[in-house]
N, C-alpha and C positions, 0 to 999 in steps of 0.2 A: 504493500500500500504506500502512495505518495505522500508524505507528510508535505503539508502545504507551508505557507509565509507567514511569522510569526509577527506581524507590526512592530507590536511592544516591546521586540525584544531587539528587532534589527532597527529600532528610534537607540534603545539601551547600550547596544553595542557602538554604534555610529557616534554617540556621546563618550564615550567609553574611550575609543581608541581617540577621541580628538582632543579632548581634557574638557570639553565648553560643553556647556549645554541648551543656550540660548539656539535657538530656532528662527530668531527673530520675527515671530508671529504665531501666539498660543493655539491658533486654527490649525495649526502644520499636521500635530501627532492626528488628530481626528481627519483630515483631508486624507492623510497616507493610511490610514486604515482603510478609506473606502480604494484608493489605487490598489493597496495588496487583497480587498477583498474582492474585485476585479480578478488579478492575476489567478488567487487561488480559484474562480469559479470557471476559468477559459480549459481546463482541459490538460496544464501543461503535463510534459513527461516528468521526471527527475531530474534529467539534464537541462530543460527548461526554464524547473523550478530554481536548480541551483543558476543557472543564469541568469534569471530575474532577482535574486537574492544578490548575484554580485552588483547589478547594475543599481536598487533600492541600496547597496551600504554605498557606492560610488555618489548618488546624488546628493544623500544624507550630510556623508562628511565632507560633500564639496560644499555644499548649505553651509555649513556650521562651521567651517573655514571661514568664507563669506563672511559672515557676523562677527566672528571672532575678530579678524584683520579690524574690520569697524570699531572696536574696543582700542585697538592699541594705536592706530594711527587716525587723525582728523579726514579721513575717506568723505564723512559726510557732510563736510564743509565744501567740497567742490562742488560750482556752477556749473550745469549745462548749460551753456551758452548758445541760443537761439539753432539747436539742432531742425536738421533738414532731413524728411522722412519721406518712404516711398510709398505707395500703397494702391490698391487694385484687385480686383480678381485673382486667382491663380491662374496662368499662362498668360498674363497680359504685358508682359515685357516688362515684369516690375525688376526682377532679377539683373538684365542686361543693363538697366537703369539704374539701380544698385552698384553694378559691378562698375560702370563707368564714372560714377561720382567718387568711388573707392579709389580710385588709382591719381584724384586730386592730392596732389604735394601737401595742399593745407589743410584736407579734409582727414576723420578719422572713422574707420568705418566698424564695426562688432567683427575680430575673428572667431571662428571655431575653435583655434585651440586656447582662447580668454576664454568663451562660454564654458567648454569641456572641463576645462582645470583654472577657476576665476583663480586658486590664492598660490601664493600671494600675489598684489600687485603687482602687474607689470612693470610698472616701476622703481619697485624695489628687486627685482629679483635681477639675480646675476648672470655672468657668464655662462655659468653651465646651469644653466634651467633647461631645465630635460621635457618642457610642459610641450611644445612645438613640434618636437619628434612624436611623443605619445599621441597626440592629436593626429598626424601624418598616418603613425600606425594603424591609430583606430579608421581613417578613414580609405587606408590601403584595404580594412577588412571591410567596409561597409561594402567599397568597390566591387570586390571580389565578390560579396554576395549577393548584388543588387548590379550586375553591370549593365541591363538593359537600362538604366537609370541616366547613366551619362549620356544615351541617346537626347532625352526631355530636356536633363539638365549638365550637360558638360562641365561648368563651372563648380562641378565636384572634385575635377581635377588639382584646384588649386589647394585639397588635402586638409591641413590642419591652418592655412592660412585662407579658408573656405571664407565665405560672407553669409554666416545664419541670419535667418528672421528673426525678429523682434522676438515672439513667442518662444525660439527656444532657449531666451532665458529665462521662461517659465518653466522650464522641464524637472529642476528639483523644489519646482513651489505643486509639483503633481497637483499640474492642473490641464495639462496636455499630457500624452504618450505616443509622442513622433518616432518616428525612424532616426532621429539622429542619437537619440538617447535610447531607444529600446531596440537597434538592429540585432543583439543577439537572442533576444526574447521569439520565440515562436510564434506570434501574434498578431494580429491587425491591428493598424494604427485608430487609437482612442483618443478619438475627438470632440466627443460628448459624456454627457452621464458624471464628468468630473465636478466638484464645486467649482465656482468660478466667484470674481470678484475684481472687476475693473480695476479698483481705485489701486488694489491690494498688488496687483500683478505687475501695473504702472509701478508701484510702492518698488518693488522688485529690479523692474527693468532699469532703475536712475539709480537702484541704486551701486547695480553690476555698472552701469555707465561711470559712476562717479569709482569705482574699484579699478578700472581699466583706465579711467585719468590721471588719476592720483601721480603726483611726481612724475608726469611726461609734460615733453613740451605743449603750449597749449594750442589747440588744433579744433575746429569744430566740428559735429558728429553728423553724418553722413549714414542715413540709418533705412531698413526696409521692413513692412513689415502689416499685417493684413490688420487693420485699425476700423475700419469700417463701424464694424458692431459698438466700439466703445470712445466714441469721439469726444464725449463729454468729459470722463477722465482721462482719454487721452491728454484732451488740451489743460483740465484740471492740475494735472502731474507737468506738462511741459506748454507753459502758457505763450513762451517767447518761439513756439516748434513752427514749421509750415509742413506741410504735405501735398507732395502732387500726386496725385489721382492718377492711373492711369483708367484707361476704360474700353473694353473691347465686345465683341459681338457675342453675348451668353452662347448662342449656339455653340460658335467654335472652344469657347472655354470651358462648358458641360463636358463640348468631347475628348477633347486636347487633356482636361485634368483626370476623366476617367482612365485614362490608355493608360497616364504617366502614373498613376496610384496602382495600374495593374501592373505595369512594368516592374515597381517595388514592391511589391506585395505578395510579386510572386517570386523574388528572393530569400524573402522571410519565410511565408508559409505555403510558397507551391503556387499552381493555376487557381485563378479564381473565377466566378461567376462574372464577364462582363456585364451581362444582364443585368446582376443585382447591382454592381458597381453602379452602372449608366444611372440606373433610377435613384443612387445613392447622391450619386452629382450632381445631375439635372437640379435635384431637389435642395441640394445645399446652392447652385447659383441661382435658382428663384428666390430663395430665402435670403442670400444677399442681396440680390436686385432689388428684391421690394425692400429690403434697408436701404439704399444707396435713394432710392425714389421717393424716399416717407421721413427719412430720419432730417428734422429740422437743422440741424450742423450742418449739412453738406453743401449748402452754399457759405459755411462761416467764411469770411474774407482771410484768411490765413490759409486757405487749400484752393491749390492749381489743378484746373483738369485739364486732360490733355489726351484725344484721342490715340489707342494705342496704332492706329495705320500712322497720322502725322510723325509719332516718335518715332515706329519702324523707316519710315521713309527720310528725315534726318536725325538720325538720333542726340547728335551732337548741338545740332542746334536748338532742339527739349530740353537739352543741360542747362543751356546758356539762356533759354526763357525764364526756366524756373529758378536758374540762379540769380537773373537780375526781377524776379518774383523774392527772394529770399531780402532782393540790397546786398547781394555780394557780386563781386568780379569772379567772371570764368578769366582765371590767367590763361597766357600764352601757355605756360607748361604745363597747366593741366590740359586744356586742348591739344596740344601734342602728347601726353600720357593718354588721352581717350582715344584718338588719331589709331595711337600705337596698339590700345588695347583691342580696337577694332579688328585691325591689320593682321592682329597675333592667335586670337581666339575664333575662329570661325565656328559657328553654331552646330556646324553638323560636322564635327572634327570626329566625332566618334558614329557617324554614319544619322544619315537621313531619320528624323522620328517622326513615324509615320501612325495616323487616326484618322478617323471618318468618321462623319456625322450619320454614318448609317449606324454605327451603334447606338444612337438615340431613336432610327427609324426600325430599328431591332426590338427596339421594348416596346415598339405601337405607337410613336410620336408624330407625327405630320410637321415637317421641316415649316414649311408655310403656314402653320397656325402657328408655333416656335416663336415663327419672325414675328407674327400679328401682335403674340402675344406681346413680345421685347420690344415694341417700335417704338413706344411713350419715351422709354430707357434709351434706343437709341436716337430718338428725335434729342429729347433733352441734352445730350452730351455729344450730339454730333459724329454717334458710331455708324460708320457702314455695314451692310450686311456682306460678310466676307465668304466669299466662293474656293474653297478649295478642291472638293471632289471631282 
């Protein structure tokens, strides 16, 4: 018989081996009991179980590091200073928009391996921090088991110098269960059913921001990240922030995000049900859409939109819109680093990723009611309806 996860005792341990025991937010022990009561009810093997038990004592004592560091050094005295964020759908170009604001000389953008192993401080830590190799590691394994993945998204290449989302520095406030923190777990990514908590998660994300500032030179943040659902404590927690929008055709981003969830999903845990996937997406980008259409923020004068054809069509020059949207200069040498990044990174470097919108006309959809339905969304923001098939 498989003895399951014990919460209480891997919070016990996780405190144990790090000497602290602040959490920094007394909701933590009761959140992580419902994630391990989760893990124990999916099924796992032994070797499962002990993998999910390494990767809950990994988030635990990275947590409680976190906090700890907050104690000894003034971490929580640093400013974010009017950080510039991206945000959009999933496959709307929010990434490559990302990646090209990342390679600004003066910009500073979230690595993987700060997310993966926040302490100490980047700027305290030394010559031989071994945190950047580990990082590289783990994502040479993610590769390996997820390689249909670099098709979607190639920019996995760049390893443990990777650009996460916003959200996964929520990953040991277990409030999400991504693939970049649960690749070895046998399991599909949990994206609901978590408690959740705007204010709390922002609380979180400034203050891993402010742990990756601390004693670097001062640079401003260049960040990406799906913010839609929470813009009031978005802007609550970062009042001086802007955000461009990006915005593309639901149809093509139902399809496009179902392929890519199957392509890693079926690294993890095998072939999956397009079927049940398609109906899984469609439904999460309606469910966005009518936020993006209803939620009173979304015209706030602080957020750029920007159709995602216009960005694909010049990318560089969406930089330099929403830059001088922000009040800042696109320097010469950042435009020649985007130039460069352009020139160096081609999109289909690890082969063509290939979807169809027939996998929405598979579960019984009618492309042309689709469109009728979306045309308010794209009248208002200016989205064309994009033909690929």
């Amino acid at each position: 018989m498989t003895v399951g996860l014990d919460a209480a005792a891997l919070l016990a341990r996780a405190q144990a081996e790090i000497g602290h025991h602040d959490f920094g937010d007394p909701t933590l022990p009761e959140r992580f009991a419902v994630a391990v009561g989760h893990l124990n009810g999916i099924g796992l093997d032994a070797n499962g179980i002990a993998e999910a038990e390494r990767v809950c004592h990994w988030l635990l004592t990275s947590r409680l590091e976190l906090f700890a560091d907050r104690t000894r050094f003034p971490i929580a005295d640093e400013v974010i200073d009017g950080p510039m964020f991206v945000t959009g759908e999933p496959r709307s170009g929010t990434t490559l928009m990302h990646a090209l604001m990342s390679v600004d000389p003066h910009g500073r953008a979230l690595r993987f391996w700060e997310v993966m192993y926040p302490s100490p401080p980047p700027g305290l830590a030394g010559p031989d921090d071994r945190r950047r190799a580990h990082a590289d590691a783990d994502w040479r394994e993610i590769n390996a088991k997820m390689p249909k993945w670099l098709r979607s998204h190639p920019y996995n290449d760049m390893l443990g110098d990777g650009l996460p989302e916003d959200e996964r520095a929520w990953a040991f406030d277990f409030r999400v269960m991504t693939p970049t923190a649960w690749w070895r777990v046998p399991m599909q990514t949990l994206v609901g059913g978590l408690p959740t908590d705007p204010s709390a998660q922002y609380r979180i994300h400034k203050a891993m921001l402010q742990q990756f500032q601390y004693n670097r030179e001062p640079r401003y943040w260049v960040l990406k990240g799906f913010h839609g659902f929470r813009l009031e404590a978005f802007f609550d927690t970062y009042p001086d922030a802007n955000l461009l929008w990006l915005h593309r055709d639901p149809v093509q981003v139902a399809a496009s995000r179902t392929m890519m969830m199957a392509d890693i999903l079926d690294g993890i845990v095998g072939p999956i049900d397009l079927r049940v996937e398609a109906k899984k997406h469609l439904e999460m980008t309606r469910a966005s859409i009518a936020n993006t259409m209803t939620s009173p923020m979304v015209d706030d004068p602080r957020i750029m939109h920007i159709p995602y054809a216009d960005f694909i069509a010049d990318p560089i020059g969406a930089v330099r819109s929403y830059y001088a949207f922000c009040g800042r200069d696109l320097t010469s040498d950042a435009q020649a680093a985007m130039r460069d990044y352009l020139a160096g990174n081609r999109g289909d470097r690890y082969g063509k990723f290939g979807y169809s919108t027939s996998l929405l006309t598979d579960i019984g959809e009618d492309l042309d009611d689709l469109h009728a339905e979306f045309a308010p969304f794209r009248e208002r923001f200016g989205v064309r309806i994009e033909k690929r098939d």
